[in-house]
N, C-alpha and C positions, 0 to 999 in steps of 0.2 A: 763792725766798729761804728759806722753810721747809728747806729741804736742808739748810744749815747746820747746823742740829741735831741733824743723824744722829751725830756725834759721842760727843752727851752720852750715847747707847746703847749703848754699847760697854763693856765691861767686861772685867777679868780671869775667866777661868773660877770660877763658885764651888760649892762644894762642893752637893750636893742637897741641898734643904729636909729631908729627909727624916734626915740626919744630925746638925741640931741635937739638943744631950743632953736639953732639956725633951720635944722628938716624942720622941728613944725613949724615955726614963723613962717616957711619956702612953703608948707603944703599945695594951702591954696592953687599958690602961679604953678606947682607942678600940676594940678590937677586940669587948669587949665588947657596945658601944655600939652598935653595926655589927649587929653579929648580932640584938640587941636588937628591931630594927625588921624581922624579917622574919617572925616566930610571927604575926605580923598585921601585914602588909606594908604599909608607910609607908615605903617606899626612896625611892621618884619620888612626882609630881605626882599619879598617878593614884588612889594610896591605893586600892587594891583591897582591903585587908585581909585578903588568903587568907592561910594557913598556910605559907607555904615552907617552912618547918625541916620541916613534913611533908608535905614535896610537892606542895603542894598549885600551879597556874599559875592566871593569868587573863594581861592584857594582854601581858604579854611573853613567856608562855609558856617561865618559868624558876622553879626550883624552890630548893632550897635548897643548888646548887652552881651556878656559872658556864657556860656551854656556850659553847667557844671553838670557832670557826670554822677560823681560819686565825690561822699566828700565822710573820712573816717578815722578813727587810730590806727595806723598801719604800724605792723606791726614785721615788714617785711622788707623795711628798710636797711641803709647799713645800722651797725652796731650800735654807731656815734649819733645817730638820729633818730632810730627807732625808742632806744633806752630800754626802761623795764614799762613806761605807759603810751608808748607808741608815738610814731609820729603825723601830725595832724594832718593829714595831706587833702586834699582839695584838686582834684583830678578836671580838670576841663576838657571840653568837648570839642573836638576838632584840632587841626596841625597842618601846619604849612608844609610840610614835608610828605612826600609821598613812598614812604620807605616799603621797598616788596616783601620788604621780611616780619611786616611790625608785628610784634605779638600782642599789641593791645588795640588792633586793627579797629575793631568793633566800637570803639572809644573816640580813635583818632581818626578814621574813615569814614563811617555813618554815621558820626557826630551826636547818637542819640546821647543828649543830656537835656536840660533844665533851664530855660532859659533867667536871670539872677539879672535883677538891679544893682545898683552900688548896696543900697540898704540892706538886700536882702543878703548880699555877698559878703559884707562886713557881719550880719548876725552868724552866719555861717562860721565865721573866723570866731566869732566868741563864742561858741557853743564848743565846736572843738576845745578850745584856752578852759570852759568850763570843767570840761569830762577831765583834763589832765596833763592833755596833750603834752610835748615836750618844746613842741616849736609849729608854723604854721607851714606847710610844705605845699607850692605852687607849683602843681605837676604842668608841664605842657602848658608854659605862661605867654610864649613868643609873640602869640598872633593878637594877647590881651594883657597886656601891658597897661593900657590906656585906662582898660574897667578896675582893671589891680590895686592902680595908684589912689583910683577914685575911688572906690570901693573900703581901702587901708587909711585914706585921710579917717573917713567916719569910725572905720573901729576903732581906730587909736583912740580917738576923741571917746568913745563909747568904753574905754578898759583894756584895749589888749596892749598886752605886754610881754608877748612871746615873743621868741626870735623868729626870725623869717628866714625861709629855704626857698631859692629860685629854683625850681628842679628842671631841664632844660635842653633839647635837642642841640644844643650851640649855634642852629640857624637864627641869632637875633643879628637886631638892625643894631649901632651903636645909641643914636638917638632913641634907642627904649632904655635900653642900658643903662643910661646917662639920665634918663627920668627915675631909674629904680636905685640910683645911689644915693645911701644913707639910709635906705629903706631897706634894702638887702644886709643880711649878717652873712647868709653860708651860699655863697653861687656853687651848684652841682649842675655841670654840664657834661653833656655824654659826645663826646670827640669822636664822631663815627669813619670817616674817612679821611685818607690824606690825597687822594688823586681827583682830581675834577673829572675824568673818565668813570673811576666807580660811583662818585658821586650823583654823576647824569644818570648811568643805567641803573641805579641800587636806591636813588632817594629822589628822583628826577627835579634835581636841584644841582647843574656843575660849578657853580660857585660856591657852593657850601665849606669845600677845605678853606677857604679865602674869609667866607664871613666867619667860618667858626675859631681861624686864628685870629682875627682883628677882635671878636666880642672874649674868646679868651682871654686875651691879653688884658682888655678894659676890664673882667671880672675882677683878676688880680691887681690890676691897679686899684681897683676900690677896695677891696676885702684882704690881700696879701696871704698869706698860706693859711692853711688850716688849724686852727688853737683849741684844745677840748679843756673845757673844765676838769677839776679834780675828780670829778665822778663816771668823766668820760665821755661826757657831750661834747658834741661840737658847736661850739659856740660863735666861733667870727671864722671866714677864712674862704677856700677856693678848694672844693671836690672834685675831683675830674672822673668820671667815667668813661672806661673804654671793653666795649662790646666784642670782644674778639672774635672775629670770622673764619672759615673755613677757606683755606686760599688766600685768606688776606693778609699773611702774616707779615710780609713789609711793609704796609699799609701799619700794621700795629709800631712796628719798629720806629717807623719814620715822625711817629708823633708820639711817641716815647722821649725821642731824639729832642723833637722840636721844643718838648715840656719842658725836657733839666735844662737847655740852650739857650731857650728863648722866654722864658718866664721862671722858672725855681727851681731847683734839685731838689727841693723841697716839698716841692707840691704833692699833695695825697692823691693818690692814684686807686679805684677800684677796677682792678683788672676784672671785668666777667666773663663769666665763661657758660653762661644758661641759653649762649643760643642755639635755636633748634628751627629745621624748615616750617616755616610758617605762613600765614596769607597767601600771598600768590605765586609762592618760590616752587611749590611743588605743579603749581596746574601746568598741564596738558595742552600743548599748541596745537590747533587742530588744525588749521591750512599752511599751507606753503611748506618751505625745501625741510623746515623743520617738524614738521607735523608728528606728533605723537611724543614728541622729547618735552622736558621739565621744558619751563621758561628761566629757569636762571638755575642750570645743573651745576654751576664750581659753589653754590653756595645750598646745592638741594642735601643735605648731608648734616649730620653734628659734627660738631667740632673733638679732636680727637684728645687724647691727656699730653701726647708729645708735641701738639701744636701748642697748647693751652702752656704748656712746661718752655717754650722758646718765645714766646709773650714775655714770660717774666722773666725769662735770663737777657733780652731783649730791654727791657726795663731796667731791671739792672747796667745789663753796661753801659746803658745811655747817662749813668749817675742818678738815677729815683730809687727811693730805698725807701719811701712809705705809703704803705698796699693796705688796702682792706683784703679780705678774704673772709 
């Protein structure tokens, strides 16, 4: 009976947030602002306080330019984003998070990317917007926020007029947050845990349930649920990703819970279910009482279809009734 509703999501195409005349009259002082927070870095949660403007790295091992990986029409996104010409995504190098399981390890751990000026990062943006792109999608933006803002003043000014996709571990600060509003149309955030225990050992981050409910919360404040045009894009709104694990099934539950309660019954929800041991879930302990066992055996495993199957009945009765798959 909830289906009924998909209706009220639909909208005319609207123009990106980012072309309201209050954002650009504001760019400028946001750009300022941005920058501001990197002489003693306070971008992310982590607050490391090194010097980026002089090079200085610690957790994300990024300095005072962006290091872009890969930047393509993905075509491997949801539905609602990918479309039929892909979505522009822009993959950055490095992550404050230190997750054992990452499957794009090689990306977000050795950091090999590119290192991009504002200029060059803004052509980047319009070269995608050229080929077709559907929207500009900012994978793993958390720890570059600052180069983003500066980076999106000059494309805008230079032609782009795609919508913008935060694509996002949910480890942000709010004060980034708070610089990317009215610049963001679709925040996708991936809500990885709810326990500061799994958190510590699985992303060695234990306040991460804590930052990822306060920057959730702000995402929906700024953008409110997910709206697709007639065609089926998603156009303005709040994606939530959630990575189902093996063992962690109340962990899924409990922020299932916390979505329909504490932010929308409404919110889109991409249940996935593509995880598989990866990075350092399967190595080999070699000294001490554990020696020769995985380093993380409740998650060295796939996930099964009956775990995957109580995710979404989980989902369901918390009150969320709109899933990707």
């Amino acid at each position: 009976m909830n289906e009924d509703k998909s209706d009220q999501f639909v909208v005319s195409p609207p123009l990106p947030a980012y072309l309201d005349a209050e954002v650009i009259r504001t760019m400028p002082d946001r750009v300022r602002r941005g920058l501001q927070e990197l002489p003693c870095c306070r971008a992310c949660p982590r607050n490391c306080r090194v010097n980026r403007m002089a090079g200085e790295t610690r957790v994300c091992r990024t300095g005072r330019y962006a290091r872009v990986n890969s930047a393509f029409a993905h075509l491997g996104e949801e539905n609602c984003l990918r479309g039929w010409r892909g979505s522009g995504t822009i993959f950055f190098a490095g992550c404050n998070l230190r997750c054992v399981f990452c499957q794009n390890w090689d990306i977000s751990q050795q950091g090999d990317g590119r290192e991009m000026d504002a200029s060059a990062l803004a052509d980047v943006m319009l070269a995608l917007q050229e080929c077709g792109c559907h929207n500009i999608n900012f994978v793993t933006p958390e720890h570059v926020v600052p180069q983003v803002v500066e980076a999106l003043g000059l494309a805008i000014d230079r032609g782009l007029r795609l919508p913008v996709v935060y694509n996002t571990s949910a480890y942000d600060s709010l004060s980034s947050l708070k610089l990317m509003d009215g610049l963001v149309d679709i925040y996708m955030p991936d809500f990885k845990f709810w326990s500061a225990e799994s958190a510590r050992r699985l992303c060695k981050a234990k306040d991460y349930p804590e930052r990822a409910r306060q920057a959730v919360r702000e995402m929906h404040r700024q953008v409110g649920d997910l709206h697709f045009t007639p065609q089926g894009l998603a156009c303005r709104g709040l994606l939530v990703r959630h990575l189902v694990m093996p063992g962690l099934l109340q962990e899924s539950r409990e922020i299932f819970r916390w979505l329909a309660d504490e932010v929308s019954p409404d919110t889109f929800v991409n249940i996935m279910a593509q995880y598989h041991p990866d990075y350092q879930v399967g190595r080999i302990i070699e000294t001490g009482p554990r020696a020769g066992q995985p380093r993380h055996p409740q998650i060295n495993r796939c996930l099964t279809s009956a775990e995957l199957e109580f995710a979404y009945q989980s989902a369901r009765e918390a009150g969320l009734w709109r899933f990707d798959k």
